[in-house]
C-alpha positions as CSV (number, residue, x, y, z in Angstrom):
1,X,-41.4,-0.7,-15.0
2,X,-41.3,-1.0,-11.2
3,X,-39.4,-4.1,-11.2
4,X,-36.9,-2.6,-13.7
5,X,-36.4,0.1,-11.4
6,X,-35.6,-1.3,-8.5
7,X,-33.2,-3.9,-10.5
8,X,-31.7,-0.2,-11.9
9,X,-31.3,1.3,-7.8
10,X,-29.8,-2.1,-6.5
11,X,-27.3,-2.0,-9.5
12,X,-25.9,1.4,-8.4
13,X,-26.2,1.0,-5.3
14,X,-23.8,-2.8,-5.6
15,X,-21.3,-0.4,-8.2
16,X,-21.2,2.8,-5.7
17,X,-20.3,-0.1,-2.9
18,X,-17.8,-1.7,-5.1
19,X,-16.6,1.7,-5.8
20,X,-16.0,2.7,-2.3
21,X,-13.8,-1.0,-1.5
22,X,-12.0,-0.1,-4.1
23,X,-11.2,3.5,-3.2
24,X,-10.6,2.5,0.5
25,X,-6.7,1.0,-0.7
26,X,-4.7,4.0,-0.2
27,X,-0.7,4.3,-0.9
28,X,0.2,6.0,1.9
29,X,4.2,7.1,3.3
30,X,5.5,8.3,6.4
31,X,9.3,10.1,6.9
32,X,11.5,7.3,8.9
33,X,13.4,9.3,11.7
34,X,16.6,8.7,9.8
35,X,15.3,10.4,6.8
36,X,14.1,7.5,4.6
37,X,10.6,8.5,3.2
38,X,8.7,5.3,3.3
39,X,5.3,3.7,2.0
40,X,3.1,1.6,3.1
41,X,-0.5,0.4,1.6
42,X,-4.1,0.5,4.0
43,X,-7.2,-1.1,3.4
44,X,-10.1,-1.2,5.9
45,X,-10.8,-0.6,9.4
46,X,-11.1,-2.0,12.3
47,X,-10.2,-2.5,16.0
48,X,-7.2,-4.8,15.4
49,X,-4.6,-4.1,12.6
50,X,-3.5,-6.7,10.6
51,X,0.4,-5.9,9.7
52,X,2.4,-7.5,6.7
53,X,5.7,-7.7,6.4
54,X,7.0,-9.0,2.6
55,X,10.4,-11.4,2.2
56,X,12.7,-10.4,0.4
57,X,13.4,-7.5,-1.4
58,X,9.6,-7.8,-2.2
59,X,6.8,-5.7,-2.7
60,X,3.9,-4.8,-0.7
61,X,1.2,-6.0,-3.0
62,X,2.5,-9.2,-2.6
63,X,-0.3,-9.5,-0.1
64,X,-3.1,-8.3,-2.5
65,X,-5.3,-11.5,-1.7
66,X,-5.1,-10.6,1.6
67,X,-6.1,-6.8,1.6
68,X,-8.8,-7.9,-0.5
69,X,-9.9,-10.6,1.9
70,X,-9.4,-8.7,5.3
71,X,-10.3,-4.9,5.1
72,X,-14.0,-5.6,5.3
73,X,-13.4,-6.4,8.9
74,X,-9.1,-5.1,10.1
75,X,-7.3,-2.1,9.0
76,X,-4.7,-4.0,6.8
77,X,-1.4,-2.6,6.6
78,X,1.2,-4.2,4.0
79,X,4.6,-2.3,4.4
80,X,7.3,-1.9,1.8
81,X,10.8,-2.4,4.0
82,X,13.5,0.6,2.9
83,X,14.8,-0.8,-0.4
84,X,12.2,-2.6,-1.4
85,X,8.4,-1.8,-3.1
86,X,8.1,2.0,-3.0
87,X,10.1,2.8,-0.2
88,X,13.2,4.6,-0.1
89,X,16.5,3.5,1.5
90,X,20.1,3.4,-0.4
91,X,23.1,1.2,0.6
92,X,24.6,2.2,4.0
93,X,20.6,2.8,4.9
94,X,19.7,-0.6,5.2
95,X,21.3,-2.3,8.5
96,X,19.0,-4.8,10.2
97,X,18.6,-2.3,13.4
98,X,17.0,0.2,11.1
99,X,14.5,-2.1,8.9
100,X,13.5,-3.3,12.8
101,X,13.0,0.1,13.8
102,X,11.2,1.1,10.8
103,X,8.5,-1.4,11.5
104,X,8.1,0.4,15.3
105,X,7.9,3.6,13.6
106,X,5.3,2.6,11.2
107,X,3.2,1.3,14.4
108,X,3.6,5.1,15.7
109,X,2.4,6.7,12.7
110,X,-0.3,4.5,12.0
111,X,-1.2,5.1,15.9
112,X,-1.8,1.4,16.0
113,X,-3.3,0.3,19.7
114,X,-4.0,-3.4,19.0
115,X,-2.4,-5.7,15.8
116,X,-1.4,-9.0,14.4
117,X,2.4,-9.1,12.8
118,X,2.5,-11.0,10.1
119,X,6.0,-11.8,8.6
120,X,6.8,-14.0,5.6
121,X,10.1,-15.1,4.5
122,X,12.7,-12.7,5.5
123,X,10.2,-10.8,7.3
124,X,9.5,-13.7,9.8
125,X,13.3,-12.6,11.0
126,X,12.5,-9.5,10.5
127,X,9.2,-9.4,12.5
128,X,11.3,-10.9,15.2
129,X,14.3,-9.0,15.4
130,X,11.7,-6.0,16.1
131,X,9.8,-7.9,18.6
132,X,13.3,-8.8,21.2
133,X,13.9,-5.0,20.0
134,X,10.7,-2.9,21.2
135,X,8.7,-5.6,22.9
136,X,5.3,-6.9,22.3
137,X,3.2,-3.9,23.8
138,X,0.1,-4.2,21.8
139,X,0.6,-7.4,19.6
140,X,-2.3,-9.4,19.9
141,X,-1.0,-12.2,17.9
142,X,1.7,-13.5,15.6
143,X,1.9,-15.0,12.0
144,X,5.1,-16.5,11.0
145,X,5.2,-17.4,7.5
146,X,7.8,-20.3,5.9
147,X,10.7,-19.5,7.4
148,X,13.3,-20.5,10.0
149,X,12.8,-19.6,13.4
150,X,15.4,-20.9,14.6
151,X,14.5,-24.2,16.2
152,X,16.6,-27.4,15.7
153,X,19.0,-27.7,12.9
154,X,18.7,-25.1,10.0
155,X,16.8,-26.3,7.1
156,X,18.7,-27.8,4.0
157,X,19.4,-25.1,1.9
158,X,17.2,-24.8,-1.4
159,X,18.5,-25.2,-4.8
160,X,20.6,-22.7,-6.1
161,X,21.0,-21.1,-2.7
162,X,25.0,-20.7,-3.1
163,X,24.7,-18.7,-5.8
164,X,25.2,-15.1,-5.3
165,X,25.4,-13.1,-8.8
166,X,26.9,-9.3,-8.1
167,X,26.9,-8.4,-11.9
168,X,24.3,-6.5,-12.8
169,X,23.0,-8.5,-15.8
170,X,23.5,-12.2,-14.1
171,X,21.9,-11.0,-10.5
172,X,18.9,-9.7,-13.1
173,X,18.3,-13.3,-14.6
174,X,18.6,-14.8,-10.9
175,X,16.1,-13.2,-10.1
176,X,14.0,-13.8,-12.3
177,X,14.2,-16.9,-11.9
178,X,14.0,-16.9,-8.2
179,X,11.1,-14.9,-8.1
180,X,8.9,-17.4,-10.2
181,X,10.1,-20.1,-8.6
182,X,8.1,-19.0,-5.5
183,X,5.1,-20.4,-7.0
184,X,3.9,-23.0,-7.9
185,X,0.3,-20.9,-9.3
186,X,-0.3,-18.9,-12.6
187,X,0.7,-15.6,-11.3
188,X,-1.1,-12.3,-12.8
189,X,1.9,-10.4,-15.3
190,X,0.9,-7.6,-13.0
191,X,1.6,-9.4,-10.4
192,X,4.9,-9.9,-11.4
193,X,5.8,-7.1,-13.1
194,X,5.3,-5.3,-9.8
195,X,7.6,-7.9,-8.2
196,X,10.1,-7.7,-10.9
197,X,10.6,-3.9,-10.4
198,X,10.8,-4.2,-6.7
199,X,13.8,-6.5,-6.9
200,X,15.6,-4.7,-9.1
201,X,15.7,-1.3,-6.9
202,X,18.9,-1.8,-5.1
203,X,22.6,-3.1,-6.5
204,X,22.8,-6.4,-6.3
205,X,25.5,-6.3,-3.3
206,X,23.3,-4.5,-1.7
207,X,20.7,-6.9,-2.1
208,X,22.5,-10.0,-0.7
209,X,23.6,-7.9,2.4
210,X,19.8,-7.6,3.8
211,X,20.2,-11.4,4.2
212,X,23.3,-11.2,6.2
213,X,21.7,-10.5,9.6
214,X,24.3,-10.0,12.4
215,X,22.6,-12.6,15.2
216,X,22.6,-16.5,15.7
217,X,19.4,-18.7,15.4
218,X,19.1,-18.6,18.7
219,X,18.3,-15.1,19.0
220,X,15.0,-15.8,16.4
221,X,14.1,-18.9,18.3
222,X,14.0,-17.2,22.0
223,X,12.0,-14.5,20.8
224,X,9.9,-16.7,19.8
225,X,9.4,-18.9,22.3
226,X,9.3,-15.5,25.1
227,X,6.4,-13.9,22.9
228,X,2.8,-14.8,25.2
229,X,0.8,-14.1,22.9
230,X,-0.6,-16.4,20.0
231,X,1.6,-17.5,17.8
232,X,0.9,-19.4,13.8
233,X,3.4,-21.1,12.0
234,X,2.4,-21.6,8.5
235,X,4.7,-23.4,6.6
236,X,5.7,-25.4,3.8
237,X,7.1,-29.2,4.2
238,X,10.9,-27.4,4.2
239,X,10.1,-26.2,7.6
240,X,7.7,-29.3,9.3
241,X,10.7,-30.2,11.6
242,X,10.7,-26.9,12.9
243,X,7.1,-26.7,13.1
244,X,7.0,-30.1,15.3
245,X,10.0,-28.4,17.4
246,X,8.1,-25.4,17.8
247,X,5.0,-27.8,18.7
248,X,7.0,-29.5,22.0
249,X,7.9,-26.3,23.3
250,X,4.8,-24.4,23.1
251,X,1.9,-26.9,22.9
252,X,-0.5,-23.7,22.1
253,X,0.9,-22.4,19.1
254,X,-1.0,-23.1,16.1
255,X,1.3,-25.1,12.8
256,X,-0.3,-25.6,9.3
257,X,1.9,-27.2,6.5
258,X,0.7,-26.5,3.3
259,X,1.8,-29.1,1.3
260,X,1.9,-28.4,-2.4
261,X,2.4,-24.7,-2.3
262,X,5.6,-22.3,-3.4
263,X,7.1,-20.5,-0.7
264,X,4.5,-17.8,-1.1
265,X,2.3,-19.6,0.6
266,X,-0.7,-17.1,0.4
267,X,-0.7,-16.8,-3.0
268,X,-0.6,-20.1,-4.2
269,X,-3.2,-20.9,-1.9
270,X,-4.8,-17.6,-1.0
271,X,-8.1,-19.3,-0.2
272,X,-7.0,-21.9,2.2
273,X,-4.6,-19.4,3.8
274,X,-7.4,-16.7,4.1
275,X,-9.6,-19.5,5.6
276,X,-6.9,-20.6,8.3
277,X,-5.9,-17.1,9.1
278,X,-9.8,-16.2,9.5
279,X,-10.2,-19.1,12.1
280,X,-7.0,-18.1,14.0
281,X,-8.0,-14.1,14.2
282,X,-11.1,-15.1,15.1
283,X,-9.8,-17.5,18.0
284,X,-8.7,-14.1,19.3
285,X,-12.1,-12.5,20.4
């Protein structure tokens, strides 16, 4: 009987702990100062902030492996960009000066003092574009993920790149297709229902227009190479000449190819990712 009760208090204990991770995700918004009400999602906490930026048109919870894997020890903050997830923003709202300052003002309502950026896809420019904007007060580190930053010739474009669908029903089916071509994993159908409704938010004209940023390569590649602080360059095989050009210029900077993995990277190999991202945070202290 003894033994059964202290199996019974260990139990509740491990579910009123489980409970408590769980309840510790919050949705959470913030007004931008143009208006646009936007949300973000918070796990954790911590001295340092981890701070993820989606591709895209995608949504937040794209980084779900991550929350889960670093709020025990960060505060992890996965935003939705205006247009995209949960956030607001309409066409005529969505220039790339405002999506830059968005992420500063996110940094101000959060109160952030210390953080890691962490851009993927069209956040990597993104997460740029903000940094030659406002500066790298505070960053602690950088995580670029598989995209161009604008070292040595431009990538070869992937399949299917040229096409750019404004009706309503043939942009639908492009992306469908676009967004499961990003793995190369069994994705959960929530999972991809969630993606599925974030793409579909804004017209499809609209859409294309977020990847129509108004600066040369150069401008990604000398923010870059002028950040002082650590930078990681995860990547797939698409981008290794980058990588090696990004290499020669700053020895320091950390590159990982991930051969065998979609563009979404961190889902497709969450674990590795997590593992490679834990060593590099933790080269920090």
């Amino acid at each position: 009987m003894k033994l059964y009760r202290l199996f019974l208090f260990w139990l509740i204990v491990g579910m009123v702990n489980a409970n408590a991770a769980v309840a510790s995700v919050q949705d959470r918004h913030f007004t931008s100062s143009d208006g646009v009400r936007l949300h973000y999602i918070q796990s954790g906490d911590g001295e340092l902030d981890l701070i993820f930026v989606p591709g895209w048109l995608m949504p937040a919870e794209i980084f779900q492996a991550q929350i889960d894997a670093f709020s025990s020890r960060y505060r992890v903050i996965a935003f939705d960009p205006r247009g995209q997830g949960r956030s607001g923003g309409k066409p005529g709202q969505l220039d790339a000066q405002a999506r830059a300052r968005d992420i500063q003002e996110l940094l101000q309502h959060v109160q952030s003092r210390s953080y890691v950026l962490v851009g993927w896809s069209l956040g990597v420019m993104e997460a740029l574009d903000f940094l030659n904007r406002y500066g790298s007060d505070r960053l602690r580190a950088l995580v670029l993920i598989d995209n161009s930053i604008g070292m040595g010739k431009p990538p070869l474009a992937s399949a299917g790149a040229s096409r750019r669908p404004t009706e309503a029903r043939a942009f639908s089916e492009f992306m469908h297709h676009f967004v499961r071509n990003m793995f190369k994993s069994n994705v959960s159908t929530a999972m991809l229902e969630k993606i599925d409704q974030s793409v579909s938010r804004l017209p499809p004209s609209s859409a294309w227009n977020l990847l129509s940023k108004p600066y040369p390569r150069e401008y990604y590649r000398d923010a870059v190479l002028k950040i002082s602080t650590p930078v990681w360059y995860a990547i797939t095989p698409r981008f290794s000449e980058q990588g090696q050009d990004l290499l020669h210029a700053r020895p320091a900077v950390k590159v990982t190819e991930f051969d065998g993995a979609g563009h979404a990277i961190f889902v497709d190999q969450a674990e590795r990712f997590n593992s490679a991202l834990t060593e590099f945070l933790d080269a920090l202290q």
